[in-house]
N, C-alpha and C positions, 0 to 999 in steps of 0.2 A: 583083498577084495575092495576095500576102504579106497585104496590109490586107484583102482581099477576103473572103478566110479569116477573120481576125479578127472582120469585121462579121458573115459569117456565123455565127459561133459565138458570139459577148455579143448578137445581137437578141434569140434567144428568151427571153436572162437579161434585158434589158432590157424586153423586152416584158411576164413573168411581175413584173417590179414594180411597173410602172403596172399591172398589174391589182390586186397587193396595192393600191396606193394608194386606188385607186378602191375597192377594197371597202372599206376604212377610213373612207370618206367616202360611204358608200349603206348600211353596217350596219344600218338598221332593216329594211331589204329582207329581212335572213337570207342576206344572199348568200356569208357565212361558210359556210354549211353544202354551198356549190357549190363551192368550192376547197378543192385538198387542199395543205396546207402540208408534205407529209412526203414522201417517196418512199416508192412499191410495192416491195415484197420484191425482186422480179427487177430491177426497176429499182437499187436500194441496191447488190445482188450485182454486176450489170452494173459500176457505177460503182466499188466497191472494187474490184474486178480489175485495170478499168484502172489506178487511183491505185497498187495495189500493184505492177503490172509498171514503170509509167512512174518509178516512187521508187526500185526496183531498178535498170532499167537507167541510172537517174538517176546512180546512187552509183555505181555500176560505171567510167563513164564520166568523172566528174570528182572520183572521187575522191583522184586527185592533187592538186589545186589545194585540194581542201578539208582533206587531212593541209598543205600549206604555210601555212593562214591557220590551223589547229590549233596548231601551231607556234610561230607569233609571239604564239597570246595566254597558250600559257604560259610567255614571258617575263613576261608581266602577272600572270596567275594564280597563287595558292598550292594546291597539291589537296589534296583530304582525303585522312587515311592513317588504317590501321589497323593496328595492329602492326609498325609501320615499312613495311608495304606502303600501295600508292595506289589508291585506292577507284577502281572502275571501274562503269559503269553497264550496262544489261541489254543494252546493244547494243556495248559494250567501247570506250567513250569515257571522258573522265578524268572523276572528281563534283569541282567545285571550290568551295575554302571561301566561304560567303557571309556577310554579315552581318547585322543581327540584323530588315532587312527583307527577309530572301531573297534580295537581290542580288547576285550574284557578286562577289567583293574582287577588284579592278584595282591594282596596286601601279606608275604610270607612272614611281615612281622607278629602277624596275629593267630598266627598258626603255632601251638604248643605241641610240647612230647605225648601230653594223654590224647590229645588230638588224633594223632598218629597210631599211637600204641591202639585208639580204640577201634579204628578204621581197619587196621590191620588184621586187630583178631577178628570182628565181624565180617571180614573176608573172609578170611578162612574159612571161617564156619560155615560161609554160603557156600564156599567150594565146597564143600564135602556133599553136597547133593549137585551142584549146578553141573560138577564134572559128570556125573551116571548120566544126568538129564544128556547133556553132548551127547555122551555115546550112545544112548538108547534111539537120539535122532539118528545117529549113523549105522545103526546096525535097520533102523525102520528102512530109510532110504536103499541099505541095500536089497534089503525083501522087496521095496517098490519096484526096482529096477530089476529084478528075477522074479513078478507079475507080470512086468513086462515084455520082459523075455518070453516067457512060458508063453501067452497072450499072441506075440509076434508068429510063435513054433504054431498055436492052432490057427492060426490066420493060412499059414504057408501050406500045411496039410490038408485046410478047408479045399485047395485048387487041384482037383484030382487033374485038368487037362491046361495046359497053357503053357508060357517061353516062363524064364528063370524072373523075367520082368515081371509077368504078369503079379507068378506068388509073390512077389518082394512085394509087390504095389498093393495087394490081396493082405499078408501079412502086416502092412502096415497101416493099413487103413483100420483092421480088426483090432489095432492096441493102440489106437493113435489116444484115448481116455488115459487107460494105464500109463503109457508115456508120459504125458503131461503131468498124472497125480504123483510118476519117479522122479521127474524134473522138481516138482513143487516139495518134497521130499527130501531132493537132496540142498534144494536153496535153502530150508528151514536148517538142516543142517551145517550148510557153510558160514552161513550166520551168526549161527550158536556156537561152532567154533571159533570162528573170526573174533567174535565175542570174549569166549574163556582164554582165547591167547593174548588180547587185552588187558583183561580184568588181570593174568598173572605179570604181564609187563607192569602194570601198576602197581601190585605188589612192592614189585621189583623196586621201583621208584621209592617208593616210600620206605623200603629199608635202606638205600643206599640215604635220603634226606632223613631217617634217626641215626645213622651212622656218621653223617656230617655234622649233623646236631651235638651228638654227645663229643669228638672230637673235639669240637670249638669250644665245647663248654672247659676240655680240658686242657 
């Protein structure tokens, strides 16, 4: 059901690119002047809301886990100050010194074994709830998305007389709410994924740099 979701939500994106491709390759046609590359107004508005509640309840939610990997990089990092105070950005994160390509300065000399070891276990331990948190957004999302369904079916039933358009157009109009709050639903979700398969890649890292650690020592 989980993949079901997913296919249903990247066909349309997948779809909407072979049509770019195809117009790229029929251009004398003018069939540029048939496709809009931008989103409509309402449509734009629709989409930031979601991106803006799903970012919120985002950080709300795991932002434990994200002050613990804050943490371990500024063991790495040096910040910038300003009058012996530390520069802070518009959303009260640290600004940290870069150098003279913009890249943040990493100093891995200053980075120690308890450093590591402590970063490590304090993951863990956020996993151990961060993971249910994922799936309880993935099993919500699918319930949104069979609201929606359901929602669609009395739309379609509402049309006792009309062409197969008509109810499609009838059905969809009567779940087009539920659709938006299954989409919003499932962004919170791919997020919070996209998220926990991060957070275990970095895991990852940090045992393969104690395992280069303790080799060199020996």
């Amino acid at each position: 059901m989980a993949n079901k979701l997913v296919t249903d939500t990247s066909v349309p994106v997948a779809e909407a690119t072979a049509i770019a491709e195809e117009a790229a390759l029929i251009a004398e046609n003018n069939i540029f002047n048939k496709i809009r590359f931008s989103w409509r107004p309402e449509d734009r508005a629709i989409l930031d809301r979601i991106r803006m509640s799903a970012d919120s309840m985002f950080a709300d939610a795991f932002e434990v886990i994200i002050e613990v990997i804050d943490r371990f990089y500024e063991c790495l990092r040096v910040p910038e100050q300003r009058n012996g105070v530390v520069v802070k950005d518009a959303t009260g994160r640290t600004v940290w010194k870069t150098d003279d390509h913009d890249q943040i300065i990493e100093r891995w000399d200053q980075m120690t074994g308890q450093d590591i070891e402590m970063t490590l276990a304090n993951l863990e331990r956020i996993k151990l709830s961060l993971a249910p948190q994922v799936n309880s957004l993935m099993l919500e999302a699918l319930f949104a998305r069979q609201i929606a369904g359901d929602s669609s079916d009395d739309g379609w039933m509402g049309v006792l007389d009309g062409t197969q358009g008509d109810k499609q157009a009838a059905a969809n109009r009567h779940s087009k709410v539920e659709r938006f709050h299954a989409y919003f639903r499932f962004y919170l979700y791919s997020q919070a994924d996209t998220f926990l398969k991060e957070v275990n890649a970095f895991i990852k890292l940090l045992e393969n740099i104690r395992w280069w650690q303790i080799r060199t020592q020996k």
